[in-house]
C-alpha positions as CSV (number, residue, x, y, z in Angstrom):
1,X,0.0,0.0,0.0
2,X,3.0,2.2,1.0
3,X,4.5,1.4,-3.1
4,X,1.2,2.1,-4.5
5,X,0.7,6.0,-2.1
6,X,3.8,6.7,-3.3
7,X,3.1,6.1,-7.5
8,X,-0.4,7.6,-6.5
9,X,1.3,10.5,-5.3
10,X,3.6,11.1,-8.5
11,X,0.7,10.4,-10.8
12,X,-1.0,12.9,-9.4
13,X,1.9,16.0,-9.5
14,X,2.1,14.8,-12.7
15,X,-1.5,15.1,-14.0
16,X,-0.8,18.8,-12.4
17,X,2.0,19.6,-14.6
18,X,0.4,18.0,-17.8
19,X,-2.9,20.6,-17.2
20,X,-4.5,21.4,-20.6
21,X,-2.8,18.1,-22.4
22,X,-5.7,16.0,-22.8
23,X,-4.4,12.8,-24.3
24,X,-1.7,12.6,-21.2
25,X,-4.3,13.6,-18.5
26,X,-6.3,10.5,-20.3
27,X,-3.5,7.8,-20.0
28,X,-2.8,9.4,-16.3
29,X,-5.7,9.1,-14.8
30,X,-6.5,5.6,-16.5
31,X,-3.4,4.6,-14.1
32,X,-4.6,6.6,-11.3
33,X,-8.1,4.5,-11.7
34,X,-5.5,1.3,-11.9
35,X,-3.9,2.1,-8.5
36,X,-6.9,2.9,-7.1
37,X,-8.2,-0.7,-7.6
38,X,-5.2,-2.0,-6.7
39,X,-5.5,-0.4,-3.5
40,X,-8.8,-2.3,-2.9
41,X,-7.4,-5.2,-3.4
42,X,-5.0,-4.5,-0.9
43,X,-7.5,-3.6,1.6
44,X,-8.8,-7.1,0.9
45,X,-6.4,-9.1,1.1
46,X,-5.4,-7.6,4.6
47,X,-8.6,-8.6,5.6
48,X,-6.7,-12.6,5.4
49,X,-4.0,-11.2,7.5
50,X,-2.9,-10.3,11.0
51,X,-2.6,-6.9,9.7
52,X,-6.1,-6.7,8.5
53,X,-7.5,-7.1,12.3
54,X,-10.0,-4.2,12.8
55,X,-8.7,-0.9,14.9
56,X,-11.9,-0.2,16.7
57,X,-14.4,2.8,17.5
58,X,-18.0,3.4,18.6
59,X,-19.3,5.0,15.8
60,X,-22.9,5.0,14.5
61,X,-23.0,2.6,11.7
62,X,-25.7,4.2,9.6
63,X,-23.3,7.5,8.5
64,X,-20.9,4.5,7.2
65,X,-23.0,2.8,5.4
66,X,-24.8,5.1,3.4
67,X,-21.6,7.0,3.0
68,X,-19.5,3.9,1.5
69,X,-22.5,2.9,-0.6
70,X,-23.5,5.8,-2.0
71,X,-19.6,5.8,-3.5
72,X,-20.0,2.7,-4.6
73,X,-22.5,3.3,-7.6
74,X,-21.1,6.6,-8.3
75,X,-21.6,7.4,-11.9
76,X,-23.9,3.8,-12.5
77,X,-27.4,4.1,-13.4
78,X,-28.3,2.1,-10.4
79,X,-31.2,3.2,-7.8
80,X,-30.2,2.8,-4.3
81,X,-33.0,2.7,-1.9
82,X,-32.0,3.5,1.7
83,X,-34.1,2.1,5.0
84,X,-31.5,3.7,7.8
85,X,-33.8,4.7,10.9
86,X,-32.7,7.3,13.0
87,X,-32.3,5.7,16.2
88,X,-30.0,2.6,14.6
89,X,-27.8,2.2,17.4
90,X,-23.8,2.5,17.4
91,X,-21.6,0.2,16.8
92,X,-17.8,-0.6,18.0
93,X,-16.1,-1.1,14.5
94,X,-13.3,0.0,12.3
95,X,-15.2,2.4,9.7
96,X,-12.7,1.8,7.1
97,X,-13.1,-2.1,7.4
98,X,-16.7,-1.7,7.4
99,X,-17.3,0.5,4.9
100,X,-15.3,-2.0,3.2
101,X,-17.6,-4.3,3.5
102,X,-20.5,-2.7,2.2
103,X,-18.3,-1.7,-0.8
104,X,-18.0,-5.0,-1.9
105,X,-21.4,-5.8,-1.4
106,X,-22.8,-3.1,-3.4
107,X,-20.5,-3.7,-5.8
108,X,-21.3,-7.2,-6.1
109,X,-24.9,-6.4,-6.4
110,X,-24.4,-3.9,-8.9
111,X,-22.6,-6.6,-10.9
112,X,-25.7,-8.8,-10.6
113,X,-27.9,-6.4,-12.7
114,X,-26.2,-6.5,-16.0
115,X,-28.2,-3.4,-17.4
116,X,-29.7,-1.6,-14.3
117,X,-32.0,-1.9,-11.5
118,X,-32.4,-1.4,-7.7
119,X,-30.1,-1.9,-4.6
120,X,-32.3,-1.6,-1.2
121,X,-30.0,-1.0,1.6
122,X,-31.3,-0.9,5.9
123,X,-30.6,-1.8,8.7
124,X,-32.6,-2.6,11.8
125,X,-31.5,-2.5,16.4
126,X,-31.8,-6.6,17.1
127,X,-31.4,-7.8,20.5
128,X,-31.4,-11.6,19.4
129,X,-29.6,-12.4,15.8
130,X,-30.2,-15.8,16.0
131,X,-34.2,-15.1,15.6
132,X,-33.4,-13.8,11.8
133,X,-30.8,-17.1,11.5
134,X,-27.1,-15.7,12.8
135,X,-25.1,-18.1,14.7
136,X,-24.6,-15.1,17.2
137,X,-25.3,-15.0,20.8
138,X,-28.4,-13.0,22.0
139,X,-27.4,-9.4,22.7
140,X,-28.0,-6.2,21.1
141,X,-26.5,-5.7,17.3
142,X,-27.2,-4.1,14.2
143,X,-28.5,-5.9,11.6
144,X,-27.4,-4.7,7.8
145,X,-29.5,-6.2,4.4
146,X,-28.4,-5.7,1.1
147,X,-30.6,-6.7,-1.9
148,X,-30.3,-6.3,-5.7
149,X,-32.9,-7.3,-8.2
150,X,-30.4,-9.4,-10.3
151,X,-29.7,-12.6,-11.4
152,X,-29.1,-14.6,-8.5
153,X,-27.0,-17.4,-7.2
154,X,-27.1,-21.1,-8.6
155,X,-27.8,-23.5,-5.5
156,X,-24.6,-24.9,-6.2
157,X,-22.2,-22.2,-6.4
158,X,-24.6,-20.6,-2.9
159,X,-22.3,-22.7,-0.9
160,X,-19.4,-21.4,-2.4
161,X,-19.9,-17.4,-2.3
162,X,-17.4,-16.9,0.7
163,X,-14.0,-18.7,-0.4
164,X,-11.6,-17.2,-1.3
165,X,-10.8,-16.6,-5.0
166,X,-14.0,-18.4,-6.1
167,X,-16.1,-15.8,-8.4
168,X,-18.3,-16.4,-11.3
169,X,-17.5,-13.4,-12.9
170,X,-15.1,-13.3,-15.7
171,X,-13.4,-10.1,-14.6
172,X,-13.6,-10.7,-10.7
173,X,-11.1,-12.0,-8.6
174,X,-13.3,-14.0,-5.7
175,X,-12.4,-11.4,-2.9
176,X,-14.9,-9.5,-2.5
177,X,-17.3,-11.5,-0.7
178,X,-14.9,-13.3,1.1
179,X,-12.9,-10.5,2.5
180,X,-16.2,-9.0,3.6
181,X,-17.0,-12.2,5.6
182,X,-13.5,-12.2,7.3
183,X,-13.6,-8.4,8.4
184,X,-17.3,-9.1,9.7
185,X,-16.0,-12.3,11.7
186,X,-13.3,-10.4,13.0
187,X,-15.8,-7.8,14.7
188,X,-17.3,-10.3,16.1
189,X,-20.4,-10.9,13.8
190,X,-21.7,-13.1,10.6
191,X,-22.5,-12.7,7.4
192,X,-25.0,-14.6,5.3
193,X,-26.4,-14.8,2.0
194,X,-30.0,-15.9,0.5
195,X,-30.2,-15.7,-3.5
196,X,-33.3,-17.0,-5.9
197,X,-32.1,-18.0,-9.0
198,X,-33.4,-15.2,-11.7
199,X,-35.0,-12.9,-8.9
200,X,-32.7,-11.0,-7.0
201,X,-30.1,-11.6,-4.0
202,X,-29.6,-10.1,-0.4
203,X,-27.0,-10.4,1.8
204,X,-27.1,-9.7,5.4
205,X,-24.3,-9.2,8.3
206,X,-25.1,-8.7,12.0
207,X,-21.9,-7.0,14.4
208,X,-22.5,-6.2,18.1
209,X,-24.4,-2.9,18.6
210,X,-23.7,-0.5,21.7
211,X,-26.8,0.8,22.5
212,X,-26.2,2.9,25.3
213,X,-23.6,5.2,23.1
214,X,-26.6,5.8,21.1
215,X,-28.3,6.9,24.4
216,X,-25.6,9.4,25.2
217,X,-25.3,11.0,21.9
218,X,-28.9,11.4,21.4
C-alpha cells in the first residue's frame, strides 16, 4: 500500500503539470483509476491477515454505510434505496473495514444487474440475531441487508460465495465476498447470503451494537 501511495502520489503532480494536455491527462488518470483498484485489493487481502485485524471505534454505523454505498455506484445508473432509521444504534467497528464491506457488497450487487436496477440498503437494532438465522449470541447488534434485483445465485455455487478466490464473474477475482465475511467475523459478527435464482439476492451481516452510546449522543 505504501509502493502504490507513493506512485499515487507522483501520478497525481504529474497530472498537475500536464494541465490542458488532454491525451496525457487520459493515460494518467486511467493509471490513477488502476492504483486505485489495486489499492482495494490490498485492503482485501489484509482482511486474510494479522494486519487486517479491525482498529476499533463506537461509531454509529448508519453515516458508514450510506456514505461507503452511496460511493460505490457513483456514476452507474443504479437506484439505491436506503431504509436507515434514526435511532440505529452505534456500533464498535473500524469504519474503514466496514465500509469496506459494504463496498464490496454493493459492488457485487451492482454486478448482478447487467443493465440496471435497484439496490435496497437498511438496517434494523436486534437484540437476538439468532431469531433472523445468525449463529450469534443473543445481545443487542445491528443488523445490515443488502438486496439487488439481479440474477441470482445457482444452489450450487450458494455454498461457495465466501472462499476465497471463487467468483463467477469473468473479470472478478473472488475477494470480494470473502474478504467481507473475514472483516465481519473479525468484529465479532456473521454474514449470510439468500439468492433466488433469476429474482434477486440479499445479503445480510449482524456486528454487536452499543446501544447505550446511542443513548448518550442522542
Amino acid at each position: 500500500n505504501n509502493f502504490l501511495q507513493a506512485i499515487m502520489g507522483n501520478i497525481s503532480l504529474a497530472q498537475t503539470r500536464a494541465e490542458g494536455k488532454s491525451e496525457l491527462q487520459y493515460f494518467l488518470s486511467q493509471a490513477l483509476s488502476a492504483c486505485t483498484r489495486a489499492q482495494g485489493v490490498t485492503r482485501q487481502l489484509l482482511a486474510f491477515s494479522r494486519g487486517g485485524k479491525p482498529l476499533k471505534r463506537v461509531l454509529p454505523i448508519a453515516s458508514v454505510i450510506q456514505e461507503s454505498a452511496s460511493f460505490a455506484v457513483r456514476g452507474s445508473k443504479t437506484i439505491v434505496k436506503f431504509d436507515l432509521p434514526d435511532n440505529l444504534w452505534c456500533c464498535s467497528i473500524d469504519d474503514g473495514q466496514i465500509a469496506q464491506v459494504v463496498s464490496n457488497l454493493v459492488i457485487n450487487a451492482e454486478q448482478a444487474m447487467p443493465k440496471t436496477g435497484t439496490i435496497s440498503i437498511g438496517a434494523f437494532n436486534c437484540s437476538d440475531p439468532a431469531a433472523y438465522g445468525f449463529p450469534l449470541p443473543k445481545s443487542p447488534h445491528v443488523v445490515v441487508r443488502i438486496a439487488d434485483t439481479g440474477i441470482g445465485i445457482s444452489p450450487e455455487d450458494l455454498p461457495k460465495v465466501f472462499d476465497p478466490y471463487f467468483t463467477t464473474k469473468s473479470t472478478g477475482n473472488g475477494l470480494g465476498l470473502a474478504s467481507a465475511y473475514m472483516i465481519v467475523k473479525n468484529h465479532e459478527g456473521f454474514v449470510q447470503v439468500h439468492s433466488t435464482k433469476g429474482e434477486g439476492t440479499e445479503v445480510s451481516f449482524a456486528i454487536p451494537a452499543v446501544p447505550q452510546a446511542f443513548l448518550n449522543s442522542a
